[in-house]
C-alpha positions in Angstrom: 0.0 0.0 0.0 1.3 3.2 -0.9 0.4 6.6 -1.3 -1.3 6.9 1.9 -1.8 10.5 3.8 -3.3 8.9 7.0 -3.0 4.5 8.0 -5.3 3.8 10.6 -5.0 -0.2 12.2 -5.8 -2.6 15.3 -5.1 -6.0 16.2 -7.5 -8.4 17.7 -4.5 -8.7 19.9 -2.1 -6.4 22.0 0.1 -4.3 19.9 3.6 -2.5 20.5 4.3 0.7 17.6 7.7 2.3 17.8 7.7 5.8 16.2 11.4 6.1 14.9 12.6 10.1 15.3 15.3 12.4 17.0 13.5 11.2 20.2 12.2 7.6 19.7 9.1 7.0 21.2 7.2 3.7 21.9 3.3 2.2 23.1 1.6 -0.5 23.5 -2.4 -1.4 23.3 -4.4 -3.5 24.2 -6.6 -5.6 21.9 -9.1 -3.9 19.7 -7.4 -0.6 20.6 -7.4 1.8 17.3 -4.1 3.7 16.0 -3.7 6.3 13.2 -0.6 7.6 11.5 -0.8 10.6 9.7 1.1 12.5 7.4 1.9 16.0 8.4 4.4 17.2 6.1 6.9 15.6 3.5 9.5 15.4 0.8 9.0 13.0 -2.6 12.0 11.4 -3.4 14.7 12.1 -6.1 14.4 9.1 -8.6 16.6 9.1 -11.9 15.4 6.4 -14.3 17.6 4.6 -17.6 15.8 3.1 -20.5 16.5 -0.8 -20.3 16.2 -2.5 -23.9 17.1 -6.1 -23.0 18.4 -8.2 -19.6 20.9 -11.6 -20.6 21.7 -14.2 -17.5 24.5 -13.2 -15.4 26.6 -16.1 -16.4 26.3 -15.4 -20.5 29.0 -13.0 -21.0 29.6 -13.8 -24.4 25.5 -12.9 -25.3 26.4 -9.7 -23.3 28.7 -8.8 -25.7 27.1 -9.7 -28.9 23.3 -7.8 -27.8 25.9 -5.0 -27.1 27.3 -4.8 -30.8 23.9 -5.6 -32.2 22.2 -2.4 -30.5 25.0 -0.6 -31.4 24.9 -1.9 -35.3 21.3 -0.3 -34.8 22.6 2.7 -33.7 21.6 2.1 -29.9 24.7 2.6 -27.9 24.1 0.7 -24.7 25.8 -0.3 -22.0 25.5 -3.3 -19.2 24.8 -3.1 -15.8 24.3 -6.0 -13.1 21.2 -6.1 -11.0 19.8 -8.3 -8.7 21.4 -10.5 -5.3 23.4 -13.5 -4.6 22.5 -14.5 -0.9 21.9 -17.6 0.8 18.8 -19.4 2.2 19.6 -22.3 5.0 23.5 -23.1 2.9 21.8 -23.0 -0.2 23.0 -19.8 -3.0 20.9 -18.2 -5.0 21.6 -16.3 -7.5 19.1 -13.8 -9.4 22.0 -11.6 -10.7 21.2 -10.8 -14.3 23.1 -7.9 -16.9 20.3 -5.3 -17.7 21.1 -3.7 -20.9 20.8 -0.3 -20.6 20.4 2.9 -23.4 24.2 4.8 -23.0 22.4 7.7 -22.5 22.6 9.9 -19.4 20.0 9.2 -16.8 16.2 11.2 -16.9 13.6 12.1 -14.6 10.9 9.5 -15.3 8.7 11.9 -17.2 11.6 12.5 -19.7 12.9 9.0 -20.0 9.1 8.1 -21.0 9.2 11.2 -23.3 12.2 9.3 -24.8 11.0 6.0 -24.9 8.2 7.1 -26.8 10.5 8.5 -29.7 12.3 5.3 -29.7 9.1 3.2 -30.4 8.3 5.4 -33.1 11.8 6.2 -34.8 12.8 1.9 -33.9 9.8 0.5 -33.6 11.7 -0.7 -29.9 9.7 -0.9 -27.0 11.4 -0.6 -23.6 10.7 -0.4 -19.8 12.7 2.0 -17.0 15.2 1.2 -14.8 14.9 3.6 -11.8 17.5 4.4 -9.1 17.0 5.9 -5.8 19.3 9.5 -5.6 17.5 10.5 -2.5 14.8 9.0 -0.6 11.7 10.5 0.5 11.3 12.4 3.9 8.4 12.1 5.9 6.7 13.7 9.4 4.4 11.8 10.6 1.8 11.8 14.0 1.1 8.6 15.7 -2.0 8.6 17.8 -3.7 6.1 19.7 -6.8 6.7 20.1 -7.2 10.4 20.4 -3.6 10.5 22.4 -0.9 11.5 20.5 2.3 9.2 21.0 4.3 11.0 19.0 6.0 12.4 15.9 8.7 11.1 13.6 10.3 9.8 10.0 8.7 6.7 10.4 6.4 3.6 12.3 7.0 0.0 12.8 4.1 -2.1 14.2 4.5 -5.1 15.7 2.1 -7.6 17.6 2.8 -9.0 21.1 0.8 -12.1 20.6 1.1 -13.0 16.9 -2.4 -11.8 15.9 -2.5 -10.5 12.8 -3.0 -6.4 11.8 -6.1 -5.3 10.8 -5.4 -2.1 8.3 -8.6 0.2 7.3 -8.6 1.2 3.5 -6.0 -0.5 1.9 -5.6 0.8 -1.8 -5.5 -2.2 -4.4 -5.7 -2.5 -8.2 -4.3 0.9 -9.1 -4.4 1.9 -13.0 -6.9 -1.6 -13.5 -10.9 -1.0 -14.0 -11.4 -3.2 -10.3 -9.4 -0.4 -8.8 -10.7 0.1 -5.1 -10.3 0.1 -1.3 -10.9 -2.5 1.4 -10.0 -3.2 5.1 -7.0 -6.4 5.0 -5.5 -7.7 7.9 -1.5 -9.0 7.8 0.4 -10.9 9.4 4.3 -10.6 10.7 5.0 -6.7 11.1 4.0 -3.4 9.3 6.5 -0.8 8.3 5.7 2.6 7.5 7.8 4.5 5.8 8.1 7.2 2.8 7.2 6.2 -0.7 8.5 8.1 -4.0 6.0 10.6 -3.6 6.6 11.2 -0.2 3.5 10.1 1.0 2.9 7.1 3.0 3.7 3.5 2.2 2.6 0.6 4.3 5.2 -2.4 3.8 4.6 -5.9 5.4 7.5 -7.8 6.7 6.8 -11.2 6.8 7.4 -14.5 6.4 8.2 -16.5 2.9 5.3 -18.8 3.7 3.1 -16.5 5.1 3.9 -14.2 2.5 2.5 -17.6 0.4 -0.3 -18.2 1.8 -2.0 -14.5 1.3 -0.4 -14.7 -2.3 -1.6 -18.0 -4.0 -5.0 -18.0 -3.9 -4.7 -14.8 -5.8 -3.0 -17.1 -8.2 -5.1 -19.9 -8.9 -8.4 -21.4 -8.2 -8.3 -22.4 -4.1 -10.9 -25.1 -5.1 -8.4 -26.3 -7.4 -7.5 -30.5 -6.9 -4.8 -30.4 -4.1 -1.8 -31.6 -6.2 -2.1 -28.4 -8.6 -2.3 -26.3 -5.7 0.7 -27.9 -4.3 2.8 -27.1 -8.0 1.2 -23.6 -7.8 3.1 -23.0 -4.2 6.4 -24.3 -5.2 6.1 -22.1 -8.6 5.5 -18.9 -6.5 7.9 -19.7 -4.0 10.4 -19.9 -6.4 9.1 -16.7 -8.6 9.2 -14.9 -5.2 12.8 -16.4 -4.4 14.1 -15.5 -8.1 12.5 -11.6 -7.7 14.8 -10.2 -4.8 17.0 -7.5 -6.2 15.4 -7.2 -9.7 12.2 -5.0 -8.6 11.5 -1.9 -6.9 15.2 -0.6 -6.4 13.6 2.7 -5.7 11.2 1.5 -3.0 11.4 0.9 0.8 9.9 -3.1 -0.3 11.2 -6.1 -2.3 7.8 -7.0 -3.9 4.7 -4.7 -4.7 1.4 -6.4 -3.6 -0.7 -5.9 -7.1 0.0 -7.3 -10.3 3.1 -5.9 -11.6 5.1 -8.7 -8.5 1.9 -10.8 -7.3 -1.0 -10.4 -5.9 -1.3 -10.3 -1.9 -3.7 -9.8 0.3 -2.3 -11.0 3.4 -4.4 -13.4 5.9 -7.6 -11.1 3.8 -6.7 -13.5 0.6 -6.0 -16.8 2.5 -7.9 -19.7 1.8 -7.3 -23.3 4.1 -6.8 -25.4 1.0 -4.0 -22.9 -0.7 -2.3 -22.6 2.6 -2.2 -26.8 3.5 -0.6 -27.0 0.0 1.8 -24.0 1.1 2.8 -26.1 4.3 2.7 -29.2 2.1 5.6 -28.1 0.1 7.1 -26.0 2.9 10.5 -24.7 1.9 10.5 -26.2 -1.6 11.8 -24.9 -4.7 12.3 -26.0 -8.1 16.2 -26.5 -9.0 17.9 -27.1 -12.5 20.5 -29.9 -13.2 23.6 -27.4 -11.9 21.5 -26.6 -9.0 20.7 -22.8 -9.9 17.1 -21.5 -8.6 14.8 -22.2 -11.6 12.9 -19.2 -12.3 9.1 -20.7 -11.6 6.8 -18.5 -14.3 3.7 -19.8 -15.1 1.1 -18.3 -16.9 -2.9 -19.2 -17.2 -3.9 -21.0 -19.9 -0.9 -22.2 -22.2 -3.1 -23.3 -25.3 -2.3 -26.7 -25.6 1.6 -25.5 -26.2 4.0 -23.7 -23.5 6.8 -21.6 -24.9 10.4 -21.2 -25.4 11.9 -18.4 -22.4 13.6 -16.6 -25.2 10.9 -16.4 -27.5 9.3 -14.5 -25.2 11.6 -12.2 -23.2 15.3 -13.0 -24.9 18.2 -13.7 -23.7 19.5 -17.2 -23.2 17.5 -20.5 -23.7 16.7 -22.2 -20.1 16.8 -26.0 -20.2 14.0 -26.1 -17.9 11.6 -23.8 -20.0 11.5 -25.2 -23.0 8.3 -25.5 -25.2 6.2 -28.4 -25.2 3.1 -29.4 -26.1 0.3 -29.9 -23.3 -1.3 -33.1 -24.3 -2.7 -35.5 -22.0 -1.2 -38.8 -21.4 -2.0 -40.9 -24.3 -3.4 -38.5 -26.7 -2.5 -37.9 -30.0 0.4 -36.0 -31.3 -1.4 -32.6 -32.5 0.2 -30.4 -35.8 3.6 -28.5 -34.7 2.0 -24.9 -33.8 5.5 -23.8 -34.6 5.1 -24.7 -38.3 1.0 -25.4 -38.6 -0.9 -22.9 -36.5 -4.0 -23.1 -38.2 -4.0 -27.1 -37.9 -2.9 -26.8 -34.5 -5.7 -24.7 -33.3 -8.1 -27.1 -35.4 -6.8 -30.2 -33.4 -9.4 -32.1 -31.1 -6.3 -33.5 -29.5 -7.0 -33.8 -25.7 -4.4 -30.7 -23.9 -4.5 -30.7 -20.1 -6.0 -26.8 -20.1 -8.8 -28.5 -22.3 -9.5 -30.6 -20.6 -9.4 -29.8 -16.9 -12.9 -28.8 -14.9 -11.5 -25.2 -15.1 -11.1 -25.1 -18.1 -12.3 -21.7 -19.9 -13.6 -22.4 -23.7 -13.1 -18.2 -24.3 -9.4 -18.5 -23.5 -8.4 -21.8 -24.5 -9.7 -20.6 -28.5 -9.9 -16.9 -28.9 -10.9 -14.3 -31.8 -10.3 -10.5 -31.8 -11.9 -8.5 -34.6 -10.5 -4.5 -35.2 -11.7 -2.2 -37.8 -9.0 -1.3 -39.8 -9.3 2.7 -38.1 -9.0 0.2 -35.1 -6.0 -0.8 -36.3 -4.3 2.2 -37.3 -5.6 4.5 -34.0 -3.5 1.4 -32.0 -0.4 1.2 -34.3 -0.3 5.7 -35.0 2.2 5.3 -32.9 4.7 3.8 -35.5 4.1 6.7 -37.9 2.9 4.0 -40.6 -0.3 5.4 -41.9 -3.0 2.6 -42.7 -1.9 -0.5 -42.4 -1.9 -2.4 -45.6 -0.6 -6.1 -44.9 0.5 -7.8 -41.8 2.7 -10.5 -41.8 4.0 -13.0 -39.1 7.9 -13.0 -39.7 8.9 -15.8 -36.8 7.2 -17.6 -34.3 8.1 -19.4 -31.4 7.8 -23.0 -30.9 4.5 -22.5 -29.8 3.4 -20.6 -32.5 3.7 -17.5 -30.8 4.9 -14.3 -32.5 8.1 -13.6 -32.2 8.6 -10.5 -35.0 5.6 -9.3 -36.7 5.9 -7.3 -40.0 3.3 -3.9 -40.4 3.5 -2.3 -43.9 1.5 1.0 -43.9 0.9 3.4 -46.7 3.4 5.8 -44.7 6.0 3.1 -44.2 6.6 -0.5 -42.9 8.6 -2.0 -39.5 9.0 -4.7 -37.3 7.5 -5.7 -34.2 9.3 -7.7 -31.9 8.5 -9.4 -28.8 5.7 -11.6 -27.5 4.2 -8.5 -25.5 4.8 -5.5 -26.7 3.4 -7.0 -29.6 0.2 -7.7 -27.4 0.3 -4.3 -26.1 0.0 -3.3 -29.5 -3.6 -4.5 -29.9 -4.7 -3.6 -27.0 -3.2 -6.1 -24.9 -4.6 -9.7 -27.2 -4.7 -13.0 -24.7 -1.5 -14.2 -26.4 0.9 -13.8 -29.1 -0.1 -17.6 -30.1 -2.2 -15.9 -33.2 -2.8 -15.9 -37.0 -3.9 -12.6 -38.5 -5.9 -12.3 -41.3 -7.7 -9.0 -43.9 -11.5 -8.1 -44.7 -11.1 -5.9 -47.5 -13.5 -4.4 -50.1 -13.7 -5.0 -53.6 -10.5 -2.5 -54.2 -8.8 -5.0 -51.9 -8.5 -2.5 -48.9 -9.0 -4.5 -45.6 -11.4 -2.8 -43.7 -10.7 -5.2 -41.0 -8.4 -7.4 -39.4 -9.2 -10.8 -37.5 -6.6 -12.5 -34.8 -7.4 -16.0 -33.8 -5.6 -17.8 -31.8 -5.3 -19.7 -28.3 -4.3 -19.6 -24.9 -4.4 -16.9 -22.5 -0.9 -15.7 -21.1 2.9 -15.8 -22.1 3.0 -19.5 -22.3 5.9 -20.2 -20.5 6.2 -22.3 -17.5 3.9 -24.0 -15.6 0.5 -23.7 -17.6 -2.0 -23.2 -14.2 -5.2 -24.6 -16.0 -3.3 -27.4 -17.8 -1.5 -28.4 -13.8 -5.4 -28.7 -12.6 -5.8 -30.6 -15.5 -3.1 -32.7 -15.0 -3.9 -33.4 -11.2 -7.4 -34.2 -12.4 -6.0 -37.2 -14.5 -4.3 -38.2 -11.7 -0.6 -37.2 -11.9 1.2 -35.6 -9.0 2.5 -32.1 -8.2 5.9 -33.4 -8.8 4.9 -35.1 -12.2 3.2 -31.8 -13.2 6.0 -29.5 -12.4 8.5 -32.5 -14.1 5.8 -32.1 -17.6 6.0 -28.3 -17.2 9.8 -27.7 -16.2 12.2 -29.8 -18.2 15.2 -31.4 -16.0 14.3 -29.6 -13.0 14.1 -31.2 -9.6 12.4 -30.3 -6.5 14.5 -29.4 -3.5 13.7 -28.8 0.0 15.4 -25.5 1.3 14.7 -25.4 4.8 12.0 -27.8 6.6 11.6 -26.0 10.5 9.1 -23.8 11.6 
């Protein structure tokens, strides 16, 4: 939670707030007792951001090198820079270190790095994200009252309970920039921080257990009435997608993970349901770990189409072993068409995939159709300075059939698209890449339309959530799922007590 002006909260149990300042001050209250923090006067933060065009694995230096000259044959002068942790959990290393490849370019404020990003999707047809540093954080001054008695005043609050109730927090913000976009009470447990966000306003950060971080995070992830053994793979993926985040996200933040979509969804004890959490202590500790024993980077995505994807089709950088493409049948069903090759024969196939198949199943995801107007199409691609778009053609796919580089001719120029989402964005954000694209035209032969049909719902890489329910449906294990879905990889144990 963040941009807060006032946090009020109470515990069903006793409570002990520390209000960190010149003169530290400290309380304690008794159950049900209210508290409010609020925000008397503040400073935002200075934030610099760099335009990131790529990230390669840590280890590839020689990929480094050659993204390097390639950008630079474009006339993109960029430069490397490592990001992320190596740190240990109970003796075992993990790594998340990655090179983010970054524009050469001096760094902006955000406004004017967007400003610059913009030109570069137009003048490159290159779509990038921002990297942001922290030059100096925000200040807050805060009041802390309990009840209608003021504790104190300081830079910042930590909450903590005395009997391991949770915290209840009033008004928690949730789904900012989505259409669901509201407020609700939530209740948390482990400790509350508050502190000053970018803006200078108030942030609420949760520190907390792994697994109880888990168990208000999964249900958000998949269906809790799910069949046990998928809910099982679903914790070990997250655990391991929450493991392989630290020191890749919110550099500029006072947290590791954000609470909404952009990390995962949490809602603390609010979110937990008892089957999600007995298949978080089910799997307590476990991860997913490749044949050299790195940390396997867990994605997963909803509904994979009968086909997961290749890792570099869709976001670069080096091939994993154990996120390979694959198709999604059943045991014992019949070999469908390559998608790779045969799209259209792919998406005809009555072959019997897993996220078919499975009780969950969603018949508007698994087989989709999008239709734009060709204005549509040209108010969603103006951006690209191409004029009417005359002919679209898929220049490479994935193994999954997936668009890799898609080819726009306009009457005011032609380009290439590349990348699985930004070529999503594109159109208004389609349920995949895994798509074949045809005209409507008039009798001149002008399309006046375009049509995208295609499957699955998601990136495609990974764990394919409604195929694992699937899968546990047919009977096979969490361990046989996450072996179908993640080639090569085992699952390790990391730490087993309490």
């Amino acid at each position: 939670m963040e941009r807060a002006t006032q946090v009020t909260f109470s515990s069903k149990g006793r409570l002990r707030v520390v209000v960190a300042g010149p003169k530290e001050s400290k309380a304690e209250s008794a159950p049900a007792a209210e508290w409010t923090v609020k925000l008397l006067q503040s400073t935002p933060a200075t934030v610099l951001a760099d335009i990131q065009l790529a990230e390669v694995p840590y280890r590839d230096l020689d990929e480094r090198d050659a993204l390097l000259e390639s950008l630079e044959g474009q006339g993109l002068k960029a430069r490397a820079l490592t990001i992320g942790e190596l740190y240990g959990v109970r003796g075992k290393v993990i790594d998340t270190r990655r090179h983010a490849i970054l524009l050469d370019e001096p760094a902006r404020t955000p406004e004017a790095a967007e400003a610059r990003q913009a030109e570069l999707l137009q003048k490159k047809a290159t779509r990038t994200t921002l990297r942001t540093t922290l030059v100096t954080p925000g200040a807050i001054e805060v009041e802390v009252r309990l009840g209608d008695k003021v504790v104190g005043t300081g830079h910042g609050v930590r909450v903590s309970s005395l009997d391991e109730a949770p915290i209840d927090v009033r008004q928690v913000e949730f789904g900012v920039g989505y259409d669901f976009h509201g407020f609700e009470d939530r209740s948390f447990r482990g400790a509350l921080e508050l502190a000053a966000d970018q803006r200078g306003q108030l942030a609420v950060v949760n520190t907390v257990s792994l697994e109880d971080l888990l168990k208000g995070l999964v249900p958000s992830e998949i269906f809790a009435k799910a069949h046990p053994e998928a809910l099982k793979a679903q914790a070990v993926t997250a655990r391991g997608e929450v493991l392989a985040k630290v020191g890749l996200k919110h550099q500029a933040d006072p947290y590791l993970l954000c609470s909404e979509q952009h990390c995962a969804v949490y809602k603390g004890v609010s979110g937990e349901a008892a089957t999600t959490s007995a298949a978080v202590d089910a799997t307590r500790g476990e991860a997913l770990f490749d044949a050299t024993g790195r940390l396997v980077d867990s994605v997963y995505s909803a509904v994979c189409g009968g086909h997961t994807e290749d890792n570099d089709v869709v976001w670069g950088g080096s091939p994993s072993s154990s996120l390979r493409g694959k198709p999604d049948t059943l045991p014992g069903a019949k070999a469908p068409p390559p998608p790779g090759t045969n799209l259209a024969g792919f998406l005809a196939s009555e072959t019997a995939f897993a996220c078919q198949k499975s009780s969950f199943a969603n018949p508007a995801k698994f087989r989709w159709e999008k239709r734009f107007t060709a204005k549509d199409v040209e108010e969603k691609t103006a951006s690209l300075g191409l004029g009417a778009i005359q002919a679209m053609t898929v220049a490479e796919r994935g193994v999954s059939g997936r668009v890799k580089v898609l080819t726009l001719s306009g009457d005011q120029g032609a380009t290439q698209v590349r990348g699985e989402l930004v070529i999503r964005r594109l159109f208004g954000m389609l349920n995949s890449a895994m798509f074949e694209v045809r005209p409507e035209r008039d009798a001149k032969g002008v399309p006046t339309a375009w049509v995208f049909k295609g499957g699955g719902w998601g990136h495609g890489v990974g764990m394919c959530q409604v195929g694992a329910i699937g899968r546990a449906e047919a009977g096979q294990t969490y361990r046989e799922i996450l072996g179908h879905y993640y080639s090569g990889a085992q699952v390790a144990r990391l730490y087993e007590e309490r």
